[in-house]
N, CA, C and O atoms as a GROMACS GRO file, in nm:
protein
  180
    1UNK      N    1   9.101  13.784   3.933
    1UNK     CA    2   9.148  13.656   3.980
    1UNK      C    3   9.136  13.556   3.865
    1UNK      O    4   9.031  13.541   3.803
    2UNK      N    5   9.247  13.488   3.838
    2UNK     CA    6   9.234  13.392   3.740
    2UNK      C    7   9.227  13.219   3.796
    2UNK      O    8   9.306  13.148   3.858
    3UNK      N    9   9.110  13.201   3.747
    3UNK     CA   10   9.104  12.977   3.765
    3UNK      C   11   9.198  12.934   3.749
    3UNK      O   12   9.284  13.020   3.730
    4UNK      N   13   9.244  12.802   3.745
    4UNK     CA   14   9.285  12.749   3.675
    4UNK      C   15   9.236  12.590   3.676
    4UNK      O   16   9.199  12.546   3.785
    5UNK      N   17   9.234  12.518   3.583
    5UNK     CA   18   9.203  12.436   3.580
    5UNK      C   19   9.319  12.313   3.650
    5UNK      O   20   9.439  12.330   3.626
    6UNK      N   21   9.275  12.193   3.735
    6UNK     CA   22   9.335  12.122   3.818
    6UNK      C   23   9.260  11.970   3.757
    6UNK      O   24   9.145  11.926   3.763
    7UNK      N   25   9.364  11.927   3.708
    7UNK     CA   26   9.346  11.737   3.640
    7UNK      C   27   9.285  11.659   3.822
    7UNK      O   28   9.357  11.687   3.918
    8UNK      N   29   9.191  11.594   3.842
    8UNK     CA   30   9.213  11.503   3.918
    8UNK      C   31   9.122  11.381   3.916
    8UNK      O   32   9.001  11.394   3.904
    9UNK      N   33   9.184  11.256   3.930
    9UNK     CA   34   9.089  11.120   3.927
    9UNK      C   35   8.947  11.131   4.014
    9UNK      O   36   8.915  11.198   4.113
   10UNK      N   37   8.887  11.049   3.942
   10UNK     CA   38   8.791  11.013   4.055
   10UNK      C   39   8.814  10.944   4.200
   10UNK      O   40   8.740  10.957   4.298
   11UNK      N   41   8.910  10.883   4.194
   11UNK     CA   42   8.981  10.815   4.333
   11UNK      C   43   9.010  10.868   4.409
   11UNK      O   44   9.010  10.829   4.526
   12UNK      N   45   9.073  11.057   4.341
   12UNK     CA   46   9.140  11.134   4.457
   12UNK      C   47   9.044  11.150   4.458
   12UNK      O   48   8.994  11.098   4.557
   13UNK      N   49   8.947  11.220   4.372
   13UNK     CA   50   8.817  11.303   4.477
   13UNK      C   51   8.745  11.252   4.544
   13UNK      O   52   8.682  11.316   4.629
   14UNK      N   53   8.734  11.128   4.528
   14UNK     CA   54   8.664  11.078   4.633
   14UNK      C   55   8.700  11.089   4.809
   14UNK      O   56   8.638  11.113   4.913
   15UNK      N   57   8.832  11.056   4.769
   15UNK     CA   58   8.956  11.047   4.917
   15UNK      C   59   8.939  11.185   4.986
   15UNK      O   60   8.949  11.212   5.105
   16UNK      N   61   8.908  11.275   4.867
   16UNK     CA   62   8.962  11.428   4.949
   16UNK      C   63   8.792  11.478   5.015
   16UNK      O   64   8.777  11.546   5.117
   17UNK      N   65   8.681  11.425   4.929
   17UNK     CA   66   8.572  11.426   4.955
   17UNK      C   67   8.536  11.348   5.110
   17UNK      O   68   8.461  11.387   5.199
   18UNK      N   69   8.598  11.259   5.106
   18UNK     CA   70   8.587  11.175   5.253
   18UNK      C   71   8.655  11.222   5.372
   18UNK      O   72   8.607  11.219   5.485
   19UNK      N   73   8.758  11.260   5.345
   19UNK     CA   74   8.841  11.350   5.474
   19UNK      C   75   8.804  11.502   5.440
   19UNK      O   76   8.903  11.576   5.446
   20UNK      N   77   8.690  11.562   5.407
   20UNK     CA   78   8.637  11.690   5.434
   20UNK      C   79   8.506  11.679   5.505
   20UNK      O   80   8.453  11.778   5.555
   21UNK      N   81   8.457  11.564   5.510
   21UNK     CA   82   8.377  11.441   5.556
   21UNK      C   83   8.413  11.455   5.710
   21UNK      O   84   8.352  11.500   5.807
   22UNK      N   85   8.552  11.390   5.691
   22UNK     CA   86   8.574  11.355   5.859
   22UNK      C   87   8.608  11.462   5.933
   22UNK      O   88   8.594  11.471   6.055
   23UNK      N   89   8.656  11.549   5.855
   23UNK     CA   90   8.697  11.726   5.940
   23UNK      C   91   8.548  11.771   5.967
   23UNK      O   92   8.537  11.882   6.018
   24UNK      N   93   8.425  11.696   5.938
   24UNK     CA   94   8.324  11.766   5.950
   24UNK      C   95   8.255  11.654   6.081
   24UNK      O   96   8.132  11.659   6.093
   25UNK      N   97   8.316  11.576   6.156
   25UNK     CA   98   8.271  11.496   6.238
   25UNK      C   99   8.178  11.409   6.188
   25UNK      O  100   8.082  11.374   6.256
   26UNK      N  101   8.205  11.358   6.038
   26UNK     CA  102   8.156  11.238   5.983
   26UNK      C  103   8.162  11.105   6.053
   26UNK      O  104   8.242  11.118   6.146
   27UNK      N  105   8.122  11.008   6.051
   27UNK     CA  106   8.158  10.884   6.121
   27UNK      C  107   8.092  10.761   6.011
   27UNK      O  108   8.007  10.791   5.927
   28UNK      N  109   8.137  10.646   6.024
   28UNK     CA  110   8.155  10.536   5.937
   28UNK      C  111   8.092  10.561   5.803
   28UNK      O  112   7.977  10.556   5.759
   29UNK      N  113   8.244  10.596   5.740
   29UNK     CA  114   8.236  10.644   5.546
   29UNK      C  115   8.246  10.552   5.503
   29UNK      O  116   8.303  10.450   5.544
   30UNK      N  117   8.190  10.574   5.406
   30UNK     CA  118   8.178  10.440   5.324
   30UNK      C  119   8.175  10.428   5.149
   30UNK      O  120   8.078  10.428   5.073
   31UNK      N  121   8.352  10.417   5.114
   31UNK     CA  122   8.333  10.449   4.956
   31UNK      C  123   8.291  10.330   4.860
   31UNK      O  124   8.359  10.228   4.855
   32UNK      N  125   8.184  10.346   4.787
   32UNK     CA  126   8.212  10.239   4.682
   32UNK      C  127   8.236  10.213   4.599
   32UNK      O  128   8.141  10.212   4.521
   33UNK      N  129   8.342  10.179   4.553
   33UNK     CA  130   8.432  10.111   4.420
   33UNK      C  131   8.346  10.051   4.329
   33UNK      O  132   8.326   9.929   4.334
   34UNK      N  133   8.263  10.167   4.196
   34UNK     CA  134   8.208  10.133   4.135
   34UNK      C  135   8.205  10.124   3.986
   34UNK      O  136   8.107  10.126   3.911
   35UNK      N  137   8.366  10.112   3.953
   35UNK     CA  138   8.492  10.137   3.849
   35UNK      C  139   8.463   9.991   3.773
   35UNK      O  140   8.494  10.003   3.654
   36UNK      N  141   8.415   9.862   3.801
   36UNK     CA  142   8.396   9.724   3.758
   36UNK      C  143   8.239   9.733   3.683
   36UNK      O  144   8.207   9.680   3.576
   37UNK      N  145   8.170   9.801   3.754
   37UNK     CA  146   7.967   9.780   3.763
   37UNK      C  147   8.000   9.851   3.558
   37UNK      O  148   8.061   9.943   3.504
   38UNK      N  149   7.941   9.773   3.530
   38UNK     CA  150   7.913   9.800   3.354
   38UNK      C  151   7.751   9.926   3.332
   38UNK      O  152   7.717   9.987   3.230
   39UNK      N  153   7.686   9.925   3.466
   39UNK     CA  154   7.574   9.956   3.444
   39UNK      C  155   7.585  10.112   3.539
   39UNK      O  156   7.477  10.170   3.552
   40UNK      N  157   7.663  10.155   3.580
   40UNK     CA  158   7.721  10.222   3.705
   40UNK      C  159   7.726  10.324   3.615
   40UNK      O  160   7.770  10.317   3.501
   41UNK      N  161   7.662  10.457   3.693
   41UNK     CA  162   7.694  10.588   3.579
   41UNK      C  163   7.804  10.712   3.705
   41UNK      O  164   7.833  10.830   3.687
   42UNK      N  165   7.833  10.640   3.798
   42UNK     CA  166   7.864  10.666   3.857
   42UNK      C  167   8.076  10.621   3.866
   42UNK      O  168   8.086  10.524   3.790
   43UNK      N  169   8.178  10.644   3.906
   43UNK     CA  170   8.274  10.541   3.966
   43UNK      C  171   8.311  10.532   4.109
   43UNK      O  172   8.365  10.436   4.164
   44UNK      N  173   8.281  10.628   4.154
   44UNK     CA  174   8.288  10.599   4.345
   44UNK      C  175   8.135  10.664   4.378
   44UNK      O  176   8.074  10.743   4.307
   45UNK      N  177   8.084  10.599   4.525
   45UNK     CA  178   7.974  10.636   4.538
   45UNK      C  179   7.980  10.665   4.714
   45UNK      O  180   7.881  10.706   4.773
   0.00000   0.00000   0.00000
């Protein structure tokens, strides 16, 4: 079986991370937009 490698933002993963979330009977998600924070080692949280 061969990988392959797949480009994706942090924005999508976050999005796709949150609706695997809600297929899992998650309830009030909450992303935070942390793309501005200078001190942030993070960009969505």
């Amino acid at each position: 079986m061969e990988l392959t490698k797949v480009s994706i933002d942090s924005e999508q993963l976050s999005q796709a991370v949150a609706h695997g979330m809600q297929e899992k009977k998650a309830s009030d998600i909450v992303i935070m937009d942390l793309r501005n924070v200078k001190s942030a080692v993070t960009d969505f949280l």
